[in-house]
C-alpha positions in Angstrom: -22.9 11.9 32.7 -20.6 11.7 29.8 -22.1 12.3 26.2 -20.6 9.7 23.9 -21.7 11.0 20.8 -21.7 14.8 20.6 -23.9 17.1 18.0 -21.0 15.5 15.6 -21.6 12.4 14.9 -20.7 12.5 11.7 -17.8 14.4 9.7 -18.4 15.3 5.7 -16.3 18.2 5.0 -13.6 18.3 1.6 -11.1 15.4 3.2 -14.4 13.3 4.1 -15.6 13.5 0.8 -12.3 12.8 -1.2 -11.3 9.3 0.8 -15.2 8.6 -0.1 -14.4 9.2 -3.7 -11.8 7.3 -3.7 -13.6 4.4 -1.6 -16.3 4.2 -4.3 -13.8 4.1 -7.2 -11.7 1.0 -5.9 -14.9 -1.0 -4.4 -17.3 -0.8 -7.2 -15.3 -2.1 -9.6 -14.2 -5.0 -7.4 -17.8 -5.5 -6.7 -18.2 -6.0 -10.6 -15.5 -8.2 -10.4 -16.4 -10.5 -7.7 -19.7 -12.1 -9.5 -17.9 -13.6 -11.7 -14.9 -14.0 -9.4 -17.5 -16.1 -6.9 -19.7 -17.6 -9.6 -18.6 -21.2 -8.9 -18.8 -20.6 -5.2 -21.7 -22.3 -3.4 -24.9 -20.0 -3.2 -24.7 -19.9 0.6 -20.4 -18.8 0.6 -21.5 -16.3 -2.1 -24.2 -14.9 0.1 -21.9 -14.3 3.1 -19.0 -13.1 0.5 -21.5 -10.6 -0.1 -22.3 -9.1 3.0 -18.8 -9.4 4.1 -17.8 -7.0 1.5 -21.0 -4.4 2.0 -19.8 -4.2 5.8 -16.4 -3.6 4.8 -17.4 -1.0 2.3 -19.5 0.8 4.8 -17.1 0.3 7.5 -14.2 2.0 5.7 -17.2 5.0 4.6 -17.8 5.5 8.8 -13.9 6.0 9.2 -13.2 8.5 7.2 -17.0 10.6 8.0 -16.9 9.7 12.0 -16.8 13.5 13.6 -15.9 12.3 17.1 -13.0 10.1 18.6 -15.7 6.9 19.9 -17.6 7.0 16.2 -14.0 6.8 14.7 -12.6 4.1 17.6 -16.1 2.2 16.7 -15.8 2.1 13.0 -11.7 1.4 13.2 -12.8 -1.6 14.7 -15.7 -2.6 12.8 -13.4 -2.3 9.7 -10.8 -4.5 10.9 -12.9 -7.2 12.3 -14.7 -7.8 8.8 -11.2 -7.5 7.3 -9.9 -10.2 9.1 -12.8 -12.6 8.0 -12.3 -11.8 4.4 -8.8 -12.4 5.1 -9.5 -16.0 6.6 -12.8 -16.1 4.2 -10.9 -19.4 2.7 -10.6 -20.9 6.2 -10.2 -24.4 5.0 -6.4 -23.5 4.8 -3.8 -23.2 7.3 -2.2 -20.5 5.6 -5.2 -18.1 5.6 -5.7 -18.9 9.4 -1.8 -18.0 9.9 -2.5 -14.5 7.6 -5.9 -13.8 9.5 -4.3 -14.7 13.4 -1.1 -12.4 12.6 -3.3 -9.5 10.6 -6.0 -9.3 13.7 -2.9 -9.2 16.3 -1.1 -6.3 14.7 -3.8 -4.4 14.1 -5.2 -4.6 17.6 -1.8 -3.5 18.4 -2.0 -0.6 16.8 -5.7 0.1 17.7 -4.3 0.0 21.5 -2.1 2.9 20.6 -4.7 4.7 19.1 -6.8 4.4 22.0 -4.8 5.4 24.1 -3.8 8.7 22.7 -7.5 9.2 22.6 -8.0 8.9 25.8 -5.3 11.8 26.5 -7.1 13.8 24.1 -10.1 13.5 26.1 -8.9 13.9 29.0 -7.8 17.5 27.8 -10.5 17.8 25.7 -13.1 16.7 27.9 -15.2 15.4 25.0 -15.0 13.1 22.1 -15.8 15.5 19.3 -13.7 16.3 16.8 -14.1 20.3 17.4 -13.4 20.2 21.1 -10.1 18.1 20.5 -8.8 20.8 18.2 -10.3 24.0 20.3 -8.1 21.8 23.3 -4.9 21.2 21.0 -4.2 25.1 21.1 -3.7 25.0 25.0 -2.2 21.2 25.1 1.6 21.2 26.5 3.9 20.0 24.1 4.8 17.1 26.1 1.4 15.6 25.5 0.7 17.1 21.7 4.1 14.8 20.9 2.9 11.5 23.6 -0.2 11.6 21.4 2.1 12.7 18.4 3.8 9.2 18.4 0.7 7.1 20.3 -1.3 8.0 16.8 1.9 7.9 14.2 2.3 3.9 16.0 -1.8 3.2 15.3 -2.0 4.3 11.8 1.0 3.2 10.6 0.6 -0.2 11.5 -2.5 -0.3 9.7 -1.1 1.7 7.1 2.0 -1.2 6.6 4.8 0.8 7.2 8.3 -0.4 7.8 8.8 -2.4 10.1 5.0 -2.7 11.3 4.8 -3.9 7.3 4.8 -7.6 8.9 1.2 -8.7 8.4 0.4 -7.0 4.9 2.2 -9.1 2.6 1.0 -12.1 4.7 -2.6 -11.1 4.7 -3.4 -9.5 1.8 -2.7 -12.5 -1.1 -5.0 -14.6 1.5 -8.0 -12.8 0.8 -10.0 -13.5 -2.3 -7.9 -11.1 -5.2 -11.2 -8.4 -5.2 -10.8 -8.0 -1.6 -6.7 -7.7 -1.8 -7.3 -4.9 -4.3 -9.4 -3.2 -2.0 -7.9 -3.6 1.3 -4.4 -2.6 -0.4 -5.9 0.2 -2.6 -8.5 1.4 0.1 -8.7 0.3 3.8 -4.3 1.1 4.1 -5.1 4.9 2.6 -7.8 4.7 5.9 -4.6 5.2 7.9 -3.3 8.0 5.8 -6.5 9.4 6.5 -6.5 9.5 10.0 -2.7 11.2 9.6 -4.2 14.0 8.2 -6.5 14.6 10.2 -5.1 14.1 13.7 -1.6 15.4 13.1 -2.1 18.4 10.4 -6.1 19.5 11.6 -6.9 18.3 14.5 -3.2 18.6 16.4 -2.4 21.7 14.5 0.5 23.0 13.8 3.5 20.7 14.2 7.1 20.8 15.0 9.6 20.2 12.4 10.2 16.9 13.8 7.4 15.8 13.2 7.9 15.8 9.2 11.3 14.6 9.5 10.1 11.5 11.9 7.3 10.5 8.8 10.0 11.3 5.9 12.6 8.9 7.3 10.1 5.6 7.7 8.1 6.8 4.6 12.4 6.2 3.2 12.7 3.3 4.9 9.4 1.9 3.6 9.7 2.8 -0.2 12.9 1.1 -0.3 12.0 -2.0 1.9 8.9 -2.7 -0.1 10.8 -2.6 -3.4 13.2 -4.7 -2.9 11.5 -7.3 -1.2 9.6 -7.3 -4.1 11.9 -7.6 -6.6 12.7 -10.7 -4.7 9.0 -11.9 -4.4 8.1 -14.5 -7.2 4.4 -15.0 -5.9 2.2 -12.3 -7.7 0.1 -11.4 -5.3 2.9 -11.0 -2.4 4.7 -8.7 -4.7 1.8 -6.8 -5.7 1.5 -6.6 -1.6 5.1 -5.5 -0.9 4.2 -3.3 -3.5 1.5 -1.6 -1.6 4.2 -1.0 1.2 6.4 0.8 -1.8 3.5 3.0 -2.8 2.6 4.0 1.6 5.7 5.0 1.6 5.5 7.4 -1.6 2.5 9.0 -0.5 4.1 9.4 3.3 6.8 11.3 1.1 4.5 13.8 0.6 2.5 14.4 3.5 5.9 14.2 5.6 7.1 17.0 3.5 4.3 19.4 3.9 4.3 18.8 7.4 7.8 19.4 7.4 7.6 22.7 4.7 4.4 24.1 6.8 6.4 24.1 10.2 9.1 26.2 8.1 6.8 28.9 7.0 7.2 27.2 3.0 3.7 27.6 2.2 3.8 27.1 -1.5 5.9 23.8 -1.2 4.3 22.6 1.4 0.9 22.7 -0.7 2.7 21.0 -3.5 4.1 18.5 -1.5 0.3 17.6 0.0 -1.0 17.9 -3.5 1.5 15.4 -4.3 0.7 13.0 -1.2 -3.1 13.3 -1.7 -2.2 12.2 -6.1 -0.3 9.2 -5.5 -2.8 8.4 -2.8 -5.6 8.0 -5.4 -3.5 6.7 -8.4 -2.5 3.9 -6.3 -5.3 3.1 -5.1 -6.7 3.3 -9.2 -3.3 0.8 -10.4 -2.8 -1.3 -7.7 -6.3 -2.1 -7.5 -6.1 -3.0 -11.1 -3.1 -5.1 -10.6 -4.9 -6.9 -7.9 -7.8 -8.1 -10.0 -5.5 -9.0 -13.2 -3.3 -11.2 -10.3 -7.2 -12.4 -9.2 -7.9 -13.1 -12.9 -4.3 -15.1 -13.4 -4.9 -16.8 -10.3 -8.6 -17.9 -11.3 -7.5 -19.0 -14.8 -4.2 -21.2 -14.0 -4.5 -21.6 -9.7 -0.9 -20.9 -9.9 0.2 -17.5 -7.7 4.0 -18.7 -8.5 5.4 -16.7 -11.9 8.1 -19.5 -11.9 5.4 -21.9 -13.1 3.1 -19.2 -15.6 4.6 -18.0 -18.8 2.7 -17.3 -22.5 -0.7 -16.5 -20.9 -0.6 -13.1 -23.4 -2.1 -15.8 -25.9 -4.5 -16.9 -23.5 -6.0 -13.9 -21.9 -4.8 -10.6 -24.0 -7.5 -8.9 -22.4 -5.9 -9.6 -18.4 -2.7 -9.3 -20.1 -3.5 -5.7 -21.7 -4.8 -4.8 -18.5 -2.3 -5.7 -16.4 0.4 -3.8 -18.4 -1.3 -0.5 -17.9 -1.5 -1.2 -14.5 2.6 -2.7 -14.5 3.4 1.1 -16.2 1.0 3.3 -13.8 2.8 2.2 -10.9 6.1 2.3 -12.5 5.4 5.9 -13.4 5.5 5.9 -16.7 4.4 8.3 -18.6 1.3 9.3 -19.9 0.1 6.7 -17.1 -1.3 8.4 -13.7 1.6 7.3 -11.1 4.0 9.6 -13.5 2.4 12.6 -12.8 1.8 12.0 -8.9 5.3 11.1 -8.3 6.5 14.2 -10.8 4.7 16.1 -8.5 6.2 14.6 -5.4 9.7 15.4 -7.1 8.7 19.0 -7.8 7.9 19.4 -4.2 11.3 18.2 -3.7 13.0 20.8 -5.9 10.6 23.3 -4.4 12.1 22.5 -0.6 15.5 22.6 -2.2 15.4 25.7 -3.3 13.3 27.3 -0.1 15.3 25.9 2.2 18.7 26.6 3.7 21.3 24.3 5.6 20.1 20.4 6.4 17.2 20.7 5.0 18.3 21.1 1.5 20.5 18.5 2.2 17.7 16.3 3.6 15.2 16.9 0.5 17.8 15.9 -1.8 18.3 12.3 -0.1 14.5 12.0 -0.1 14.6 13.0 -3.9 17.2 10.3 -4.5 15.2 7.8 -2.7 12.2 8.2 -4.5 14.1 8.2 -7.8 16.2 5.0 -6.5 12.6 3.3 -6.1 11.3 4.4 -9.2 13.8 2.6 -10.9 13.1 -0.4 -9.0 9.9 -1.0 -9.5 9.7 -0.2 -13.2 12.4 -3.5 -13.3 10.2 -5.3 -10.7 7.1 -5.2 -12.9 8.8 -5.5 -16.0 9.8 -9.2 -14.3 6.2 -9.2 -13.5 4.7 -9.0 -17.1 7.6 -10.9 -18.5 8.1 -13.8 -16.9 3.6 -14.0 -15.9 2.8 -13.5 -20.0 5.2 -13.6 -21.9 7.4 -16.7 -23.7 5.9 -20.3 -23.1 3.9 -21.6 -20.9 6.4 -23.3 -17.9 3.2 -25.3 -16.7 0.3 -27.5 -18.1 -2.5 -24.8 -16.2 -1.1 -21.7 -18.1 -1.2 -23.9 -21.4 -4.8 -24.2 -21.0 -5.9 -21.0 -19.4 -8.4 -19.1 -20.8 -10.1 -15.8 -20.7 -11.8 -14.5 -18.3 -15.8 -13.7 -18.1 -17.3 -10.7 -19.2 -17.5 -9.0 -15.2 -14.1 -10.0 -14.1 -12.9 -7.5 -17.3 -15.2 -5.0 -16.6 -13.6 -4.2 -13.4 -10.4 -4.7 -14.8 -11.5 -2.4 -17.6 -12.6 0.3 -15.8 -9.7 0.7 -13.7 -7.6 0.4 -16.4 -9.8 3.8 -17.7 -8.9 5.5 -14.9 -5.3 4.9 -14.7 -5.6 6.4 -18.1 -7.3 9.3 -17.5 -5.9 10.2 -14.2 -2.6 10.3 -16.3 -3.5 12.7 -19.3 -6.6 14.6 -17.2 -4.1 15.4 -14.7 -4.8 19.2 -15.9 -8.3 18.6 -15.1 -8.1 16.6 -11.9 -5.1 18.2 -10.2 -7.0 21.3 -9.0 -9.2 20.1 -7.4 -6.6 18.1 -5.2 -4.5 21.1 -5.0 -7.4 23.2 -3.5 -7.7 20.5 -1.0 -4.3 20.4 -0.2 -4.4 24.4 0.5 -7.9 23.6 2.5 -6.4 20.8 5.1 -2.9 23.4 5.3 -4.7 26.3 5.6 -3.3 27.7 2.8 -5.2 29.7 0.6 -2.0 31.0 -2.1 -2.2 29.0 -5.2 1.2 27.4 -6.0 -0.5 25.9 -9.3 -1.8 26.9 -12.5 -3.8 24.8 -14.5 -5.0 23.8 -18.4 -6.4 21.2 -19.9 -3.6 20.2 -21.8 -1.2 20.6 -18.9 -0.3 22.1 -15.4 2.5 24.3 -14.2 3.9 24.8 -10.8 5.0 28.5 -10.2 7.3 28.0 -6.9 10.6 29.3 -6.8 10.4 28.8 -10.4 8.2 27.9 -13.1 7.5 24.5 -14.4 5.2 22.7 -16.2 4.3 19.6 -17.7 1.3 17.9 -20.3 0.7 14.6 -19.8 -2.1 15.0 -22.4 0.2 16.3 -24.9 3.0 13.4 -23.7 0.0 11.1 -24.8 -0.6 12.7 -28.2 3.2 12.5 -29.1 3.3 8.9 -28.4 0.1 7.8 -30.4 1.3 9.9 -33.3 4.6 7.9 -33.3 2.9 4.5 -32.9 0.3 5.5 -35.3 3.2 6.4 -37.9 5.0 3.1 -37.2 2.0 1.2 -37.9 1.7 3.1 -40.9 5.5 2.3 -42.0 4.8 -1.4 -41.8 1.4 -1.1 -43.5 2.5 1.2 -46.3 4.9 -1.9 -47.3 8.1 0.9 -46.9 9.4 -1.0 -43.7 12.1 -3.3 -44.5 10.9 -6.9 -45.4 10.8 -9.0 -42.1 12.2 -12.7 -42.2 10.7 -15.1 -39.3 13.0 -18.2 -38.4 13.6 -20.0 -34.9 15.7 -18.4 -32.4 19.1 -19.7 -32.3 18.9 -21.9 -29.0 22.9 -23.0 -28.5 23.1 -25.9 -30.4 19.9 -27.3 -28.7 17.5 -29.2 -31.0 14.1 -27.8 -29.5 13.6 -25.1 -27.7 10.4 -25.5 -24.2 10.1 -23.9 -20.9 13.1 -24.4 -19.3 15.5 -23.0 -21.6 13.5 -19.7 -20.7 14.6 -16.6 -18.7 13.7 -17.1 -15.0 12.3 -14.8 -12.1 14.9 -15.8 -9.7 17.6 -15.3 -12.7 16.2 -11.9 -13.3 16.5 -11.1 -9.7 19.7 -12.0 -8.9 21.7 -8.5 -9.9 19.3 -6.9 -7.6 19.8 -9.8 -4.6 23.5 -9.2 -5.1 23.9 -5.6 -4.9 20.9 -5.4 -2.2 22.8 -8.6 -0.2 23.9 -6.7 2.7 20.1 -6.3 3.3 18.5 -9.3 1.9 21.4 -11.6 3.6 20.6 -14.5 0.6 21.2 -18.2 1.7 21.6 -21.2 -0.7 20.3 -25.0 -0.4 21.9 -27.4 -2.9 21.0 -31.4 -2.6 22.2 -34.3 -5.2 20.5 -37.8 -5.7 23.1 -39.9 -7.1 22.8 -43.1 -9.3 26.5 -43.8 -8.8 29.6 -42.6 -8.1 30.1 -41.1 -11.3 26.5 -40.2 -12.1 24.1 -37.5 -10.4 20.6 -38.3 -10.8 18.9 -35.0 -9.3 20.1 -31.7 -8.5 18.2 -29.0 -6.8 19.3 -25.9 -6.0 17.3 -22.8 -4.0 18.2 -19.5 -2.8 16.2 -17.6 -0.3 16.9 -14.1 1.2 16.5 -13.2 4.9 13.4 -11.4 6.1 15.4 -9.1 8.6 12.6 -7.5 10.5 10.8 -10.8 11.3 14.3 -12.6 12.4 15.8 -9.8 14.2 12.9 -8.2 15.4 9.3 -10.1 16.1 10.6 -13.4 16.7 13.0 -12.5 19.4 9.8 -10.4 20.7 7.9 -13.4 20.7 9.7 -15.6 22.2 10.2 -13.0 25.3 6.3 -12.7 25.4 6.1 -16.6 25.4 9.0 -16.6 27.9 6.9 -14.1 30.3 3.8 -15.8 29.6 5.1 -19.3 31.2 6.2 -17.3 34.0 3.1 -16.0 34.6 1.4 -19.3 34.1 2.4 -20.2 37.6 0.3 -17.4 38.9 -2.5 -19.1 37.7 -2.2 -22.5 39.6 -6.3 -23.3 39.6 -6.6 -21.9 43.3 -10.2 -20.2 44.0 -8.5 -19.0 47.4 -5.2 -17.2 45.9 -7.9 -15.7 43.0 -9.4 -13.9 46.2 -6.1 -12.9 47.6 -5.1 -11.4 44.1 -8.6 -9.4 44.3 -8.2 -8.0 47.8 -4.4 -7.0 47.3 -6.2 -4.8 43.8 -8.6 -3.2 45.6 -6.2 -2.2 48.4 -3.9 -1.0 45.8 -6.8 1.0 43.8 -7.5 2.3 47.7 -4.5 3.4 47.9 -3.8 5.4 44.9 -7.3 7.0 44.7 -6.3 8.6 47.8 -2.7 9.6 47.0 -3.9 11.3 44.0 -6.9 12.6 45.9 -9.5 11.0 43.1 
C-alpha cells in the first residue's frame, strides 16, 4: 500500500518561511485595498470576491510549505484553479473568458510537465516526500536528474511567464480585478521561482553547469522581451504585466548565476548572485504590487485602461499619483528606491563571476551584465511614458477631467507598499543579511561574502565594494531640502509664468500633447527587426480635393504568438478533425477500441515482465 502523505506533510524550514513573508506582505495590503475596491459590488459578488481571495491566499501558503511531491501537486492545482476564477471573476465579458480559457490551458500544460517529472522521482524515490527524493537524487543517473531537469524547468516556468511560455500572463493578469493582478503578478509567479529553488538547487542537488547557462539565456531572452513589449504596450495594466515578465527574468538572472557559480566551485559569487535573485524577488513583488493597485485605482476613478485617453489626473488624485511614482522609480531602479539595490547586487554578482572566472564564462557574464543594464534603461523610459502621458498635461478625455480621489482603503494599501518600497531601498543594510544568510543556507554555503551596517553594505569578493542607500537617501533630501530653501528664502531668481508657446496655435487642449505611441516610436524603430510594426491608414473624403477623416494606426507583431502557438494550434485542430472520424457514434467499434487496449496492455505487461 502506497503512503500518500509521509511523516512530512508539511515543509517550514528558512525558504518556507521567506516566500510566506513575502506572501503576507503583497496580499494584505491588497486585501485593504479591495473593500473599497468592491464597495459598489453587489453584497453577494463581494462575498464570493472574498472567499475567492482567502483560497487563493492559502493556496499559494500550501505551495511553498508542502513537504512531499502529492501535497505540492495538490496545492499547485488548487492555486491555479481559484486563479483562473478570479481571472474570469468579471465573466460578463468575452475578454475575461478568452484571458481565463488561455491562462487554465497553459498552466495545465505546464502542471503535466511537472507531473510527470514527479512521477520519475518517485519512481526512484519510491516515496513522495521531500527527504527521500533528495536521499534518491545522490544515486539518480544523469540521464534522469536532466529528464526531470527540463520536465520541472518547462512546469515552473510557464507558470512563472517566461519567454516564450509568457503567452497567457499579459492576457490574464489585466483581466482580474487590479488587487488580484497585483498579487498574482507580485506573488503566485514568485511560486514558480519557488519551486526552482527547491527542486533544482536542494532537492536535485548539485547541478551541471548547463544547467545555469540553460536559466541565464531565457532569464536574457525574457528581460529583454518583456521590456520592449512594454514600451510598446499603451494599456496600463498590460504593461505593468509585460512588466512582470521583465522583472522573472531579473530574478532568473540571479538564481541562473548561482547555479551556474556553484557548479564552478565560486562559492562567494554564487551566494551573491542568489542573494541578488532572492532581493529582486521581494522588491518586485513590494513595487509591482504597488503599481498594480495605483493601475486599479486609475482604472476605478476614469474606467479607462488606455494612457492614450488619461492625461492630468496628478490634479485629480496626487495621492495615486505620488504613489505610483515611487513605484514607476523602484522598478526602474532608481536609487534610494529598493529595485536599485537588488539589481546593484545582481550586477555585483556579475563582476564577481567576471573576475572568478576564466575563458567563456567571463565572456558570458559580461553579456548577461549588458543585458541587464540594456533593460534597466528601458524600463526607466517605459515608466517615465507611464507617469507622463497617465498624469501628467491635460486630461485627453471627459473621465480623467472628472476623476477623483480615491477612498481612504484603496490608499492605505497603496500607502503601505509604497513604505516598503521605501524602506527595502535605504534598510537594505538591515534587510540584506538576512537574505544573504539564506542564500548561503539553500547553497550550502556557510562563508560570508557580505558585510553589513546600518548605513550601508559591502561585498568583499574578489574585491571590496560597498554601497549606502541610506546615506544616497540623506544626500538627496539635503539637496531638495536646500532647494526648497533657495526659493523660500526669496534668493532664487524671480519666476515669470506665461502660456507655452504653441506654434502659432491660438489655444492650446489635448491633442496638441505628447502621445504614448509618439514616445514609443524611437524604441519601435530601433527594436523593428523584432517588433516587425505594420501601419493602417484610411481617408473619408468630402470631395476630390477635400479629405474629411484621416486615421492612421500602427501595430507591432507579437512574434511568439504568430510564429509559434498559432501554427501549433492549428496542427492540434488539424489532428483533432482527423481524429474526429474515430469517433463515428458506434457502441460496437467503442468495444473493438477496448479489446485491442487490453490486448495491447497484455502484451506489454508481459514483455516487460510487470
Amino acid at each position: 500500500m502506497i503512503n500518500l502523505f509521509p511523516q512530512q506533510l508539511f515543509l517550514f524550514d528558512p525558504l518556507s518561511l521567506f516566500f510566506l513573508a513575502v506572501i503576507a506582505l503583497v496580499c494584505l495590503p491588497s486585501a485593504v485595498f479591495s473593500i473599497g475596491y468592491l464597495r459598489q459590488d453587489a453584497p453577494r459578488k463581494k462575498a464570493f470576491a472574498w472567499a475567492l481571495l482567502s483560497g487563493f491566499t492559502i493556496s499559494m501558503s500550501l505551495v511553498v510549505t508542502s513537504g512531499n511531491l502529492l501535497a505540492f501537486l495538490i496545492s499547485w492545482e488548487l492555486m491555479s484553479l481559484l486563479s483562473y476564477f478570479l481571472v474570469v471573476f468579471d465573466y460578463k465579458h468575452e475578454k475575461s473568458i478568452r484571458a481565463g480559457t488561455i491562462y487554465l490551458i497553459m498552466t495545465h500544460v505546464g502542471t503535466a510537465f511537472l507531473m510527470a517529472a514527479f512521477f520519475i522521482l518517485y519512481t526512484q524515490a519510491g516515496s513522495f516526500d521531500f527527504l527521500a527524493v533528495k536521499e534518491a537524487a545522490k544515486a539518480m543517473p544523469d540521464q534522469a536528474r536532466n529528464i526531470v531537469f527540463l520536465f520541472l524547468f518547462v512546469g515552473f516556468a510557464t507558470k512563472a511567464g517566461v519567454v516564450p511560455l509568457h503567452i497567457w500572463l499579459p492576457i490574464a493578469h489585466p483581466q482580474a480585478p487590479s488587487h488580484i493582478s497585483s498579487i498574482m503578478s507580485g506573488v503566485m509567479i514568485k511560486t514558480a521561482i519557488y519551486g526552482m529553488i527547491r527542486f533544482f538547487i536542494i532537492l536535485l542537488g548539485p547541478s551541471p553547469a548547463w544547467w545555469g547557462i540553460l536559466i541565464l539565456v531565457f532569464a536574457i531572452i525574457s528581460c529583454l522581451v518583456g521590456v520592449i513589449y512594454a514600451l510598446m504596450d499603451h494599456d496600463i495594466k498590460r504593461l505593468l504585466a509585460y512588466h512582470s515578465v521583465e522583472n522573472i527574468g531579473i530574478i532568473l538572472l540571479g538564481v541562473g548565476s548561482a547555479m551556474l557559480f556553484a557548479s564552478k566551485g565560486m562559492a562567494l559569487a554564487a551566494v551573491i548572485a542568489m542573494c541578488a535573485g532572492l532581493y529582486h524577488l521581494v522588491n518586485h513583488a513590494l513595487f509591482k504590487g504597488l503599481l498594480f493597485l495605483c493601475s486599479g485605482s486609475v482604472v476605478k476613478a476614469t474606467g479607462i485602461r488606455d494612457m492614450e485617453k488619461m492625461g492630468g489626473l496628478i490634479k485629480n488624485m496626487p495621492w495615486t499619483a505620488a504613489f505610483f511614482l515611487i513605484g514607476a522609480m523602484g522598478i526602474s531602479a532608481l536609487p534610494p528606491f529598493n529595485g536599485f539595490v537588488s539589481e546593484w547586487l545582481t550586477f555585483q554578482a556579475f563582476l564577481a563571476g567576471i573576475l572568478q572566472s576564466q575563458g567563456w564564462i567571463k565572456l558570458f557574464m559580461v553579456l548577461c551584465a549588458a543585458a541587464l543594464a540594456l533593460t534597466s534603461g528601458l524600463a526607466a523610459a517605459c515608466f517615465v511614458k507611464a507617469f507622463g502621458i497617465t498624469f501628467l498635461a491635460l486630461p485627453r478625455s471627459h473621465r480623467c477631467e472628472q476623476a477623483k480621489e480615491v477612498s481612504l482603503s484603496l490608499k492605505l494599501g497603496m500607502g503601505f507598499l509604497a513604505l516598503m518600497v521605501i524602506l527595502f531601498g535605504i534598510g537594505a543594510g538591515v534587510i540584506a543579511p538576512y537574505i544573504a544568510r539564506l542564500a548561503g543556507d539553500i547553497l550550502g554555503v556557510s562563508t560570508p561574502a557580505f558585510s553589513f551596517r546600518w548605513f550601508g553594505l559591502s561585498i568583499t569578493a574578489g574585491q571590496a565594494v560597498s554601497i549606502s542607500p541610506f546615506m544616497i537617501a540623506a544626500l538627496l533630501l539635503i539637496f531638495i531640502c536646500a532647494i526648497l530653501s533657495w526659493f523660500i528664502s526669496g534668493l532664487g531668481a524671480k519666476t515669470i509664468r506665461y502660456e507655452t508657446w504653441g506654434c502659432g496655435y491660438y489655444t492650446q487642449d489635448a491633442r496638441g500633447e505628447y502621445t504614448a505611441t509618439a514616445f514609443s516610436k524611437p524604441f519601435r524603430i530601433a527594436f523593428s527587426f523584432f517588433l516587425l510594426p505594420y501601419r493602417q491608414s484610411k481617408k473619408l473624403w468630402d470631395s476630390f480635393y477635400h479629405v474629411r477623416s484621416f486615421t492612421y494606426e500602427t501595430h507591432t507583431t507579437q512574434v511568439f504568438e504568430r510564429h509559434f502557438y498559432e501554427p501549433l494550434l492549428k496542427s492540434i485542430y488539424y489532428i483533432a478533425v482527423k481524429f474526429r472520424k474515430l469517433q463515428p457514434g458506434s457502441i460496437n467499434l467503442y468495444l473493438l477500441y477496448i479489446f485491442i487496449a487490453v490486448v495491447a496492455l497484455i502484451v506489454i505487461t508481459g514483455a516487460f515482465g510487470l
